[in-house]
C-alpha positions as CSV (number, residue, x, y, z in Angstrom):
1,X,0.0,0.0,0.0
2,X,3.0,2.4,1.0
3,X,4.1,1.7,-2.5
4,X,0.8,2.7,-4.0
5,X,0.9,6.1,-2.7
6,X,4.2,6.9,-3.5
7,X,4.1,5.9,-7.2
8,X,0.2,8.1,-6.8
9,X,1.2,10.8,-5.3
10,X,4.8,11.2,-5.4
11,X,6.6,9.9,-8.3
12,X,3.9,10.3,-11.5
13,X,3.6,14.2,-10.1
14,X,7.2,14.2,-9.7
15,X,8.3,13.0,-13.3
16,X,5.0,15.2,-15.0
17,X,6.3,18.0,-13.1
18,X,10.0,17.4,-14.6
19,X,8.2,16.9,-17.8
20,X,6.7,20.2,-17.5
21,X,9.8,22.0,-16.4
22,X,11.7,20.7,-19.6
23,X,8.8,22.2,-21.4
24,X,8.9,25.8,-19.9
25,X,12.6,25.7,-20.6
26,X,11.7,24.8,-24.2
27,X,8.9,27.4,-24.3
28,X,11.4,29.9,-23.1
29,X,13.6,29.5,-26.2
30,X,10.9,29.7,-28.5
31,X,9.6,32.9,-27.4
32,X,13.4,34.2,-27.5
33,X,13.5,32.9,-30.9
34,X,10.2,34.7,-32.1
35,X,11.1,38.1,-30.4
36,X,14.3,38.2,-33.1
37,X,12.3,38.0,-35.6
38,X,12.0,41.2,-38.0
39,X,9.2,43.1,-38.3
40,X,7.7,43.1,-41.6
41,X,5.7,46.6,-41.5
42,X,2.7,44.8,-42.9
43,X,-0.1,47.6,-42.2
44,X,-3.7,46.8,-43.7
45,X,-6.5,48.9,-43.0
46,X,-7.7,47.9,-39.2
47,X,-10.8,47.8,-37.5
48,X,-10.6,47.7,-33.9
49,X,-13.3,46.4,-32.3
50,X,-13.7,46.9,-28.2
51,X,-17.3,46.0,-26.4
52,X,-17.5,47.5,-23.0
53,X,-19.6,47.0,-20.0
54,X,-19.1,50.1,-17.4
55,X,-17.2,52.7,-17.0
56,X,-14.3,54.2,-14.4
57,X,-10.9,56.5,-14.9
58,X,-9.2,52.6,-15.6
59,X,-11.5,52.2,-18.5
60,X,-11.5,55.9,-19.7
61,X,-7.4,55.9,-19.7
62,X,-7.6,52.1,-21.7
63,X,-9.8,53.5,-24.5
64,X,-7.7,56.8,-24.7
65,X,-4.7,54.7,-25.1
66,X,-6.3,52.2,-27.7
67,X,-7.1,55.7,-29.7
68,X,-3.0,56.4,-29.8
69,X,-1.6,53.8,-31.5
70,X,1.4,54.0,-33.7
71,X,-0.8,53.1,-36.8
72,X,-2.0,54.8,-39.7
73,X,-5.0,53.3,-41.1
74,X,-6.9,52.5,-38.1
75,X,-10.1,52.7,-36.5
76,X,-12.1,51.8,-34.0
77,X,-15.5,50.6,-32.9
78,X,-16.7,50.8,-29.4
79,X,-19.4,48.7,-28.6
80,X,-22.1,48.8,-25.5
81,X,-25.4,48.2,-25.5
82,X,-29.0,49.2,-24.4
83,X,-31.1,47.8,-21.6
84,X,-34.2,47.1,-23.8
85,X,-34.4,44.6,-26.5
86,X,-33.9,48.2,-28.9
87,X,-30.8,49.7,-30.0
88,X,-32.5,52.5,-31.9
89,X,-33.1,54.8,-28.6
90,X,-32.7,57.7,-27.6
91,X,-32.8,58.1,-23.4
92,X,-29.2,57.9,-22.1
93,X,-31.0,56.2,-19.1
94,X,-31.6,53.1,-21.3
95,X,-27.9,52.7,-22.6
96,X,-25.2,51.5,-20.7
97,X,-23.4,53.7,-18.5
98,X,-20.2,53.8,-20.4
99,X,-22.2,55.0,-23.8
100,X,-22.1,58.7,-23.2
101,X,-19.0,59.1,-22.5
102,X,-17.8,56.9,-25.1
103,X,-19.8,59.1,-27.3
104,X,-17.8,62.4,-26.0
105,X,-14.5,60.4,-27.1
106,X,-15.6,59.8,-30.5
107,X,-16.6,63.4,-30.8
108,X,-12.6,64.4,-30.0
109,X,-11.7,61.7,-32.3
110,X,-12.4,61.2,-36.1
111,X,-11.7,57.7,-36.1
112,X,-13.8,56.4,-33.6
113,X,-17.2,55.1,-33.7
114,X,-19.6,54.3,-31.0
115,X,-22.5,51.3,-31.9
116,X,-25.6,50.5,-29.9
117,X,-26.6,46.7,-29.2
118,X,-29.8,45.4,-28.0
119,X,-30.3,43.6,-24.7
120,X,-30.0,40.0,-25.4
121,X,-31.6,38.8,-22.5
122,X,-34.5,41.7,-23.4
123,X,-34.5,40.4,-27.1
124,X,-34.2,36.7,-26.3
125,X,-31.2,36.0,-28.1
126,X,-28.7,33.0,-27.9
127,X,-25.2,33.9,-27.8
128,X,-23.3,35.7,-25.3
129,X,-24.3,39.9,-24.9
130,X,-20.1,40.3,-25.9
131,X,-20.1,38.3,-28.8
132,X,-23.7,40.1,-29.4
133,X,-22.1,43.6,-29.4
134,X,-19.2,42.4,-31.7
135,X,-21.8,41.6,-34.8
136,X,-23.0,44.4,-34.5
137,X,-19.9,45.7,-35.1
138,X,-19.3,43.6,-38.1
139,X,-22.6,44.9,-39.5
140,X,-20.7,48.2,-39.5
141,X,-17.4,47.3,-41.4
142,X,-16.4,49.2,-44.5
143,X,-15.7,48.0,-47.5
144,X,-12.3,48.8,-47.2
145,X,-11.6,47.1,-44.2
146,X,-9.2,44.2,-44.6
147,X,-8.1,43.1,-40.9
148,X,-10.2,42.8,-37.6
149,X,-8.4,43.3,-34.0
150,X,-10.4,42.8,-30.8
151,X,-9.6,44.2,-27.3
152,X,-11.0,44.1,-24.1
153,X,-12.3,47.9,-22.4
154,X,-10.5,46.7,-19.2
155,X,-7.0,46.1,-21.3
156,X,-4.3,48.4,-20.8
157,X,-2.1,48.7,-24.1
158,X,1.1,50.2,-25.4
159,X,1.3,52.4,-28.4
160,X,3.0,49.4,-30.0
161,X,0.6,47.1,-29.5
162,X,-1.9,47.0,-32.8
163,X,1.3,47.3,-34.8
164,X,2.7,44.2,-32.9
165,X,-0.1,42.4,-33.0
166,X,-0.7,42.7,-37.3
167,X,2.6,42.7,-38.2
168,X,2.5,38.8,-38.6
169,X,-0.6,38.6,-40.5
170,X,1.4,39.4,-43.7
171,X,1.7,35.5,-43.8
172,X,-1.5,34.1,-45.0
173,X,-1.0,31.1,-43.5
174,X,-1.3,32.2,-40.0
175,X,-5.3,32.3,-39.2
176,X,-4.7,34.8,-36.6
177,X,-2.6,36.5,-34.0
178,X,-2.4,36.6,-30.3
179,X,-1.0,38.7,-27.5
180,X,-1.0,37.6,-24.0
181,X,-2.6,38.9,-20.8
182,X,-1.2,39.7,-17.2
183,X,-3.3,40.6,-14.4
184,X,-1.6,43.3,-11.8
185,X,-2.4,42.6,-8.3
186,X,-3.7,45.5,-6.3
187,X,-2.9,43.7,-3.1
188,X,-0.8,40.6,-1.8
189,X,-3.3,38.7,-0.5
190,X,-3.9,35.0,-2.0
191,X,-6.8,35.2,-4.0
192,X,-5.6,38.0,-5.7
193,X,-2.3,36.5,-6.0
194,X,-4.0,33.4,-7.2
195,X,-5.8,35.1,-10.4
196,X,-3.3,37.1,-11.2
197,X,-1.0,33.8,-11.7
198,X,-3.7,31.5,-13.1
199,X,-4.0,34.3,-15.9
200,X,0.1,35.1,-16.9
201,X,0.7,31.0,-16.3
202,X,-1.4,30.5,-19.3
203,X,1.1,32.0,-21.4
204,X,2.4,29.1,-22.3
205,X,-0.7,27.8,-23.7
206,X,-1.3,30.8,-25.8
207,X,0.8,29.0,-28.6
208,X,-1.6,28.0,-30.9
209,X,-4.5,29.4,-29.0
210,X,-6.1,32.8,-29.6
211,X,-7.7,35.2,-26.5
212,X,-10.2,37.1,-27.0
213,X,-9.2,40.7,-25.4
214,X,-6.0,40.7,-28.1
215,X,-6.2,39.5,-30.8
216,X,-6.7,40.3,-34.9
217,X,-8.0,38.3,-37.8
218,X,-8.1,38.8,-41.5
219,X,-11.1,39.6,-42.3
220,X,-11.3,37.5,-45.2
221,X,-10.2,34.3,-43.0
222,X,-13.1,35.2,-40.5
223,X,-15.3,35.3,-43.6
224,X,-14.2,32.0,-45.1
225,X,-13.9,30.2,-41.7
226,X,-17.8,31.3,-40.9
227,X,-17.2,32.7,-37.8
228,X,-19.9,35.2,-37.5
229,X,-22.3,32.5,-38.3
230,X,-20.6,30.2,-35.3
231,X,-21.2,33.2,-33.2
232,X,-24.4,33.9,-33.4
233,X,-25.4,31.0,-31.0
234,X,-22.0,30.8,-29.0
235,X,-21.1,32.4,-25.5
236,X,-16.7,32.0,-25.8
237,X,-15.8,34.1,-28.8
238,X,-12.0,33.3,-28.9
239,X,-12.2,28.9,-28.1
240,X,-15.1,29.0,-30.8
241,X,-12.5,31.3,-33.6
242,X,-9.8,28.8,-32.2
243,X,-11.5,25.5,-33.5
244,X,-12.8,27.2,-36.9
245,X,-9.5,28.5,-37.8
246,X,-8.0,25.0,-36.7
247,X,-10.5,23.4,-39.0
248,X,-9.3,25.4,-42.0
249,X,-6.1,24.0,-41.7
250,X,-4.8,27.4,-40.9
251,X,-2.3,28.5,-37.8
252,X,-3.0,30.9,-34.6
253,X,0.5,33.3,-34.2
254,X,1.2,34.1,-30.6
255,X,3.0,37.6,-30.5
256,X,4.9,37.4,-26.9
257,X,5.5,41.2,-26.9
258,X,2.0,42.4,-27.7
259,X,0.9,42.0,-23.9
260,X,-1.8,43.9,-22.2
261,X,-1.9,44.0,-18.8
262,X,-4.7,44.7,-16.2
263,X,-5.1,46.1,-12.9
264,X,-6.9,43.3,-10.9
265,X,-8.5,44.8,-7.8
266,X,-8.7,43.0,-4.0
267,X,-10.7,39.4,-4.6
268,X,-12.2,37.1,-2.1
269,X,-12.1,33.3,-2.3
270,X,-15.9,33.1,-3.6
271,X,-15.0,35.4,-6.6
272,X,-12.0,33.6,-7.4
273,X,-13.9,30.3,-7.4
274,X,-16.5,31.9,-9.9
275,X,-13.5,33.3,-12.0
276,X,-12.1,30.1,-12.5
277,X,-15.1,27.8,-12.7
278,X,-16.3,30.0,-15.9
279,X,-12.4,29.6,-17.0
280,X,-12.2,26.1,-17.0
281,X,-16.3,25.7,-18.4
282,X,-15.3,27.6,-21.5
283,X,-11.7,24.9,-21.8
284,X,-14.5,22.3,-21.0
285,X,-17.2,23.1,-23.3
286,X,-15.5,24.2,-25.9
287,X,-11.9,23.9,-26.1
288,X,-11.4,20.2,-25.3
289,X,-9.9,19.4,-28.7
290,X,-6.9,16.6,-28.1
291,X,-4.1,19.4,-27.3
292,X,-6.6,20.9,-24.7
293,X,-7.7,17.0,-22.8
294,X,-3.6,16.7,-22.8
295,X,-3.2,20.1,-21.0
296,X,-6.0,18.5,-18.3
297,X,-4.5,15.2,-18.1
298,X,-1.2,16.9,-16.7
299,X,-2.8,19.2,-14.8
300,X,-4.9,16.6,-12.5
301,X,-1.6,14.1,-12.8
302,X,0.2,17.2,-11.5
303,X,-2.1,18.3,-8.9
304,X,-1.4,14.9,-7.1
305,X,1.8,16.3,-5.2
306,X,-1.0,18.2,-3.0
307,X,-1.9,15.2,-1.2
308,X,1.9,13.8,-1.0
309,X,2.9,15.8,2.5
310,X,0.2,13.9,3.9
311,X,2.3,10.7,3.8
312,X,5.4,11.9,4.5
313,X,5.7,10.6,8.0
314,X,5.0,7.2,7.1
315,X,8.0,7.0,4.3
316,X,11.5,8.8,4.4
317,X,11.5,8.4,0.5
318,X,8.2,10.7,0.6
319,X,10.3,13.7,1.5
320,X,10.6,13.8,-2.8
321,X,7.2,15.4,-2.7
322,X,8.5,18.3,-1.5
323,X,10.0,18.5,-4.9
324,X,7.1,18.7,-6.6
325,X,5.7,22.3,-5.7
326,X,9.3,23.2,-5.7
327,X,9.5,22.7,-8.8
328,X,5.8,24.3,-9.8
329,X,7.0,27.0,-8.3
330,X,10.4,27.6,-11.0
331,X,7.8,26.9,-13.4
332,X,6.1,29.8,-12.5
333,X,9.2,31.5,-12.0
334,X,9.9,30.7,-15.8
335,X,7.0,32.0,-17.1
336,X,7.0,35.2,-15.5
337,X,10.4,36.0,-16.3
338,X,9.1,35.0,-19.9
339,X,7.6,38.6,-19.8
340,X,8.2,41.6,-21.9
341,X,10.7,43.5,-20.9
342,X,8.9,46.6,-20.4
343,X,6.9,44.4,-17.9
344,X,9.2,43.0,-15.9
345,X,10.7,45.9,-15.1
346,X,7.3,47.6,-14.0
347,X,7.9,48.2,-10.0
348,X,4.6,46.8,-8.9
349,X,5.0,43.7,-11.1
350,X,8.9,43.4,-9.6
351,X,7.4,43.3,-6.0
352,X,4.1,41.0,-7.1
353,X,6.7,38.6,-9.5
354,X,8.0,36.2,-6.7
355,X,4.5,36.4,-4.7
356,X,2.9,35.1,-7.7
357,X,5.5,32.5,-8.6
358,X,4.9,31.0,-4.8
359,X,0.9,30.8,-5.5
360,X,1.3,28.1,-8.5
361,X,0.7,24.9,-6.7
362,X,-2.3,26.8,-5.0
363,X,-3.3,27.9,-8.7
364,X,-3.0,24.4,-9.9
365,X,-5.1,23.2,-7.4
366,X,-8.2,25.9,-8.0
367,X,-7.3,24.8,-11.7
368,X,-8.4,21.2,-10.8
369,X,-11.3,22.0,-8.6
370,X,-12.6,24.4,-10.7
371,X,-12.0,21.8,-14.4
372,X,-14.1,19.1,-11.6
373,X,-16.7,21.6,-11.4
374,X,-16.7,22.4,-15.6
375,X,-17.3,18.8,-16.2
376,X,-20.6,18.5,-13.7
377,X,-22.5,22.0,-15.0
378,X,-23.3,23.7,-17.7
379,X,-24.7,27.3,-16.4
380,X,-22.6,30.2,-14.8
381,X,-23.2,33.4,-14.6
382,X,-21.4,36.3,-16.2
383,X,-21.8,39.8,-16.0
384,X,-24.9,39.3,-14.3
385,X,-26.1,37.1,-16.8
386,X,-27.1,33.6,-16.3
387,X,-25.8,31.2,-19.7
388,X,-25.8,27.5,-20.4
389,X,-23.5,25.7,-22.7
390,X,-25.8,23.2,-24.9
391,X,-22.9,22.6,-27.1
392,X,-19.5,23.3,-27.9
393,X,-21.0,25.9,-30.0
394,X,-24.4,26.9,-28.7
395,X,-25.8,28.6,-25.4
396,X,-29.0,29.9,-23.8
397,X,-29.7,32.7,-22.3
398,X,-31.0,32.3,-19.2
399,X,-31.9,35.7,-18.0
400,X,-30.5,37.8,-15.0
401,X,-29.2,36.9,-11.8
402,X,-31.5,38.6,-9.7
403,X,-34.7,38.2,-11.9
404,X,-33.9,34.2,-12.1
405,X,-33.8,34.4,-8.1
């Protein structure tokens, strides 16, 4: 029985975990290898599409910045919606709070647009209300629009970044492109710590896998891979886009340097529980393609090692579980100093680095948890909306939180 648990918990989490190292190390060089490459000053007109919910001085400064990019022919399309199942309205009182003032930056700025969306729980519509406010966007698009970039209102991004992030698309093999996310903790406490690590450890993962709050698309790829269509009835933008393009036999480009960051405010256990339970649903639902059940297989194999301390005492060759977070921990380490630059050296993500690097095997464990709960539900609530998964690539709408209650 002694036996048992060591090869359980102890030496399959131990060798996945040396497994995984090697692959960080490996992941490591290739983002070295792809930040050498030259730039190719490929610069199609851009549509920049960014749907917002809300509005504070964080959100105001985000969609200032997205307005200053180093790019030419650019614009963008800010998207909110109503609270009634019509878009055609007049009463500010009936639009979403960010829509006047998102108005008064469009009126500073030639090229910026502001688009209405219905309601969807109001008009009873199947898909997500983000996804929602994006076709109406696409219902908007000039003629002379040839490339698509998405960002999300609560993204903070560099003047580089829309250059970064098209640059590759010259290559009409490549389906799309991808930047990468890191949360900024306002505050040291765990949960907080815990989010902000379960978001930058997934940069590894971004490799062949688009996100949705950075990210750009030809348009005439989104067209011939029928994603609009696919959207209509969807909740995850980005994991549905990642299995059409994947379909087409095309490629997603992960740009390492065209990060966004955001500042993550104080979080409680509860919310961090709802964060990652609606995480792993979309990986669940959606996303379990045969890369994606390998990524869960070695993330429960991993998450073993939490139980090996337990049996310590009754082995002296169980003090090798003390490896295994040990080495989860360099892991982390690896990714974070994976980084941009120009992030790394940012004081509050200096002092936050190390924090976040010692919260992995917590992370891992909320991972599992959390990918336990994905496979038992199909409803979650987001935004205040309640949605259930049907399918990989349909949803309903359940309605609001406090008028399902």
């Amino acid at each position: 029985m002694i036996k048992l648990f060591f090869v359980t918990f102890v030496l399959i989490p131990l060798l996945i975990q040396l497994l995984g190292l090697w692959s960080m190390i490996k992941f490591f060089r290739r983002i070295d290898r792809q930040r050498k490459q030259a730039i190719k000053n490929y610069s199609p007109k851009v549509i920049v599409l960014s749907p917002h919910r809300g509005w504070d001085e964080q959100t105001k400064q985000n969609a200032e910045l997205i307005l200053k990019q180093d790019y030419l022919d650019y614009e963008v399309f800010f998207l909110t919606n109503t609270k009634t199942e019509r878009r055609d309205i007049a009463d500010l009182t009936e639009t979403d709070e960010s829509y006047p003032h998102l108005l008064q930056l469009a009126k500073e700025n030639p090229h910026a647009h502001v688009f209405l969306a219905e309601d969807v729980v109001s008009a009873s519509f199947c898909r997500s209300q983000t996804l929602h406010n994006l076709l109406i966007g696409f219902s908007h698009l000039p003629e002379d629009a040839e490339v698509i970039a998405f960002v999300d209102a609560d993204a903070t991004v560099r003047e580089d970044w829309l250059k970064r992030l098209v640059d590759p698309l010259w290559d009409e093999k490549i389906g799309a492109t991808t930047g990468v996310q890191f949360y900024i903790p306002s505050s040291y406490d765990i949960p907080t710590l815990v989010v902000s690590m379960l978001i930058g450890g997934a940069m590894p993962f971004r490799f062949g896998n688009a996100w949705g709050g950075s990210m750009a698309i030809r348009l005439k790829t989104f067209k011939e891979c029928q994603i609009e269509e696919i959207w209509k009835s969807s909740i995850a933008g980005d994991a549905t886009l990642n299995r059409a393009i994947q379909e087409q036999g095309k490629s997603i480009f992960f740009v390492p340097d065209c990060a966004v960051t955001h500042q993550v405010n104080r979080i409680n256990f509860r919310n961090l529980m709802t964060f990652t339970n609606r995480q792993m649903m979309h990986v669940y639902w959606v996303a379990m393609n045969r890369k994606g059940r390998y990524i869960i297989t070695w993330l429960i194999a991993s998450g073993l090692y939490l139980l090996a301390p337990f049996f310590i005492p009754f082995h002296p060759y169980f003090a090798l579980a003390l490896a295994v977070p040990c080495i989860s921990i360099l892991q982390g380490r690896l990714i974070l100093c994976a980084q941009p630059k120009w992030l790394k050296e940012s004081k509050k993500v200096k002092r936050a680095a190390w924090l976040m690097s010692l919260t992995r095997p917590i992370t891992m464990f909320v991972s599992i948890i959390s990918f336990i709960y994905a496979s038992t539900h199909s409803k979650f609530t987001w935004s205040g909306i309640q949605y259930e998964y049907i399918s990989a690539t349909e949803c309903r709408v359940l309605g609001r939180v406090n008028e399902i209650n």
